[in-house]
N, C-alpha and C positions, 0 to 999 in steps of 0.2 A: 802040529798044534793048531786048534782051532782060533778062526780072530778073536772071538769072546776071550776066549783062556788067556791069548796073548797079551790083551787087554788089561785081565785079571792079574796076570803074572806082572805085567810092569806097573801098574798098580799098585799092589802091594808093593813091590820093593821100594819105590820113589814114598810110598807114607812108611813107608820101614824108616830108611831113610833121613824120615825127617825127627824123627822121635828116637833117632842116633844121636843128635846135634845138639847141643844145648840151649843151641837160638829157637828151636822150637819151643824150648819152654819156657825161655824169654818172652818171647812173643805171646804165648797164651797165659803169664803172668799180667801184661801190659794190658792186652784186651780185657782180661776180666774187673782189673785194676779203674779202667777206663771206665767197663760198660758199669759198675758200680757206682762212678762218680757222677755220668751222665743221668745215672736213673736216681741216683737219691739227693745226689748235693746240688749239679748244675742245672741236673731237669726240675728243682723243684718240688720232688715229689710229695715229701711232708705237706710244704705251703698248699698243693694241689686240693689235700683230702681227699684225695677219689684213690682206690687201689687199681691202680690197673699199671702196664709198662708201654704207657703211648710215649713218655719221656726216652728211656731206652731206643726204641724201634725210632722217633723222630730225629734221634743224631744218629742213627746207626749209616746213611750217606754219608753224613762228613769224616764217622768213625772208621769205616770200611775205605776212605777214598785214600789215605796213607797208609794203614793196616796190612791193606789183600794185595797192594802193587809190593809192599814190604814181603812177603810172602809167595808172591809169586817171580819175582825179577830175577831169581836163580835158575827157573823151571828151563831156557835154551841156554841161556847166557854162561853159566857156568860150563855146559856143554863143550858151545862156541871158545870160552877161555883154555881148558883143560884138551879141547883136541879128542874129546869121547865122541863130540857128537858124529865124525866120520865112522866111527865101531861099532852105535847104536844102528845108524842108518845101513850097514854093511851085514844087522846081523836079519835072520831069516823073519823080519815085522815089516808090515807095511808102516811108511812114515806116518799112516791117517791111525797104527793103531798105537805107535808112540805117544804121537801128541795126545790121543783120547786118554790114554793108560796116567799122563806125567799131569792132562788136567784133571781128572777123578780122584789121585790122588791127593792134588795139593785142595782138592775140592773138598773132598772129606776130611781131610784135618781143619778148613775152617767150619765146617759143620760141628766136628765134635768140637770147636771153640767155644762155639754156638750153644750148645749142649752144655758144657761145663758153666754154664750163667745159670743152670737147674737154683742156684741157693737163692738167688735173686726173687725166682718164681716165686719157692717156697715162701720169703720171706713176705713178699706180697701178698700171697693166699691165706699167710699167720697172722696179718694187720688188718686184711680186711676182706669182702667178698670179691673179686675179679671174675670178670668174662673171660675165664678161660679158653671159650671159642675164638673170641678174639684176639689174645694173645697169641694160639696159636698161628692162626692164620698169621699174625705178625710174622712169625720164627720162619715162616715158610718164604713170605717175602722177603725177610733176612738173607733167608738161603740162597735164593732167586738172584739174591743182589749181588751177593759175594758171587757168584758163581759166572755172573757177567763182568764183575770186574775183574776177577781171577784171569776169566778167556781172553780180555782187553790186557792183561799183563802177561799171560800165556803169548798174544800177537809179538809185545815189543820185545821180549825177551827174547825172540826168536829171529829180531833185527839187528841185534848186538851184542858183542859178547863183553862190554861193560853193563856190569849190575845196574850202577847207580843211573847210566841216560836211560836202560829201562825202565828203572824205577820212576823216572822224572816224565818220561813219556806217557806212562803206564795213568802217573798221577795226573795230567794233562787232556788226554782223552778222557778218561772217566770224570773230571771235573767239568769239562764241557757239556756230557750227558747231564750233567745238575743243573748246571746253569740254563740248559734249554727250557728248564719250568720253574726255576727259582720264580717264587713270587718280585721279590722286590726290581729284579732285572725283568719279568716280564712285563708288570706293570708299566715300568720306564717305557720297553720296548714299542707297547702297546698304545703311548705318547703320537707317535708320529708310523705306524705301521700298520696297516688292516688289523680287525680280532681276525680275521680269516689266517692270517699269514703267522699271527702268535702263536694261533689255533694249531696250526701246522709245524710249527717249529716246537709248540709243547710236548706233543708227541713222539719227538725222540728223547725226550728227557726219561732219566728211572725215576723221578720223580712224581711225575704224571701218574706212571704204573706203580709203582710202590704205594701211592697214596691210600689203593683200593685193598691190600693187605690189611694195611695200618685200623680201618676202620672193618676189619673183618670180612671183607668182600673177595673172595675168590670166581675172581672174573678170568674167563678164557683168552679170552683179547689181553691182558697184562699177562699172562703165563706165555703166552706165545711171544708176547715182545721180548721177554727174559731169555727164554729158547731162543729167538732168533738173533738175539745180540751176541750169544753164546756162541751158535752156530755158523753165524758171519764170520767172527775174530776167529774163532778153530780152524774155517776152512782158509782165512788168508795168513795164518800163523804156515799152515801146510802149503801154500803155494811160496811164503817166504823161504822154508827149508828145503822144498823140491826146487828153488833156486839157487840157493846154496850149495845144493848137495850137486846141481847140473855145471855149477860152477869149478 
């Protein structure tokens, strides 16, 4: 079997899988439950008058920092509990094409969560005109975002095989990537610390990069920070489990 396929194969079966469960559709009952209330009642949107889903996309951080660790905290950890994960790692996949297969999977199900907000769209395209370009690019830094906090709950989950200290962890690192550009905490920070040193400390934030989505801007420099937050957490999730597994 080629690694692609292998990929493919475990892939598919982990979003099989998840659409076995019925917490899967729990979960994308909540989400849409949520993204509705943020975009019409909490964000404002009537009071706004403007059609567009900047309400949406600006709690989609806060929305995603409980949501994708809820989501993803099973992805080793159930592994780790159940005692599979020495049968996965025994069978003929490299552990790098595991992990890639377990996060694509749980990656595309929050995509099509994503997806399923389609009536939201519409409803805003039937109220009034929206820059669809700009929505779009929104949905992409959506995806961006889940997809790094996913990798960030793909790491803990791979440190323990309790669900919930994943979850907790999961929810703790990715809360820190916010707070490194929260307005109101950089402001403070900015009190008694160089702009050089905010400056720097902004830029690990998803916030920073996120912001350029939100306003339509598909900048290479924030597609690469989403990549490389992704890219970090996968490969130290794999030096986690090639420890375990040398264990």
């Amino acid at each position: 079997m080629s690694y692609s396929a292998a990929v493919r194969t475990i892939a598919r079966r982990e979003l099989s899988a998840y659409f076995e469960s019925p917490v899967a559709y729990v979960f994308l009952v909540i989400f849409l439950l949520l993204a509705g209330f943020f975009t019409f009642t909490f964000g404002g949107f009537f009071e706004r008058g403007e059609a567009s889903l900047a309400a949406l996309f600006n709690w989609m951080p806060w929305l995603f920092l409980f949501l994708v660790p809820a989501a993803g905290m099973r992805l080793w950890s159930e592994e780790r509990r159940l005692g599979t994960i020495e049968l996965l790692l025994t069978m003929p996949v490299a552990p790098w094409q595991a992990i890639l297969g377990k996060f694509l999977a749980s990656w595309a199900f929050l995509v099509i969560a994503l997806a399923l907000t389609f009536p939201i769209l519409i409803t805003v395209n039937w109220l009034g005109d929206p820059d669809n370009g700009v929505i779009a690019s929104g949905y992409i830094g959506a995806a961006l975002l889940a997809g790094a906090y996913l990798a960030i709950s793909c790491m803990t989950s791979a440190l323990t095989r309790n669900q919930v200290i994943a979850f907790i962890l999961a929810v703790m690192l990715c809360l820190l990537l916010i707070l490194a550009g929260f307005s109101p905490l950089t402001d403070l920070f900015a009190r008694w610390a160089s702009p050089a040193l905010v400056e720097f400390v902004g830029k690990f934030s998803v916030l920073t990069h996120y912001d350029g989505f939100q306003k339509g801007v598909l900048d290479s420099r924030d597609l690469l920070y989403f990549l490389s937050v992704m890219a970090f957490a996968l490969f130290a999730t794999g030096v986690i489990i090639r420890a375990h597994r040398a264990g």
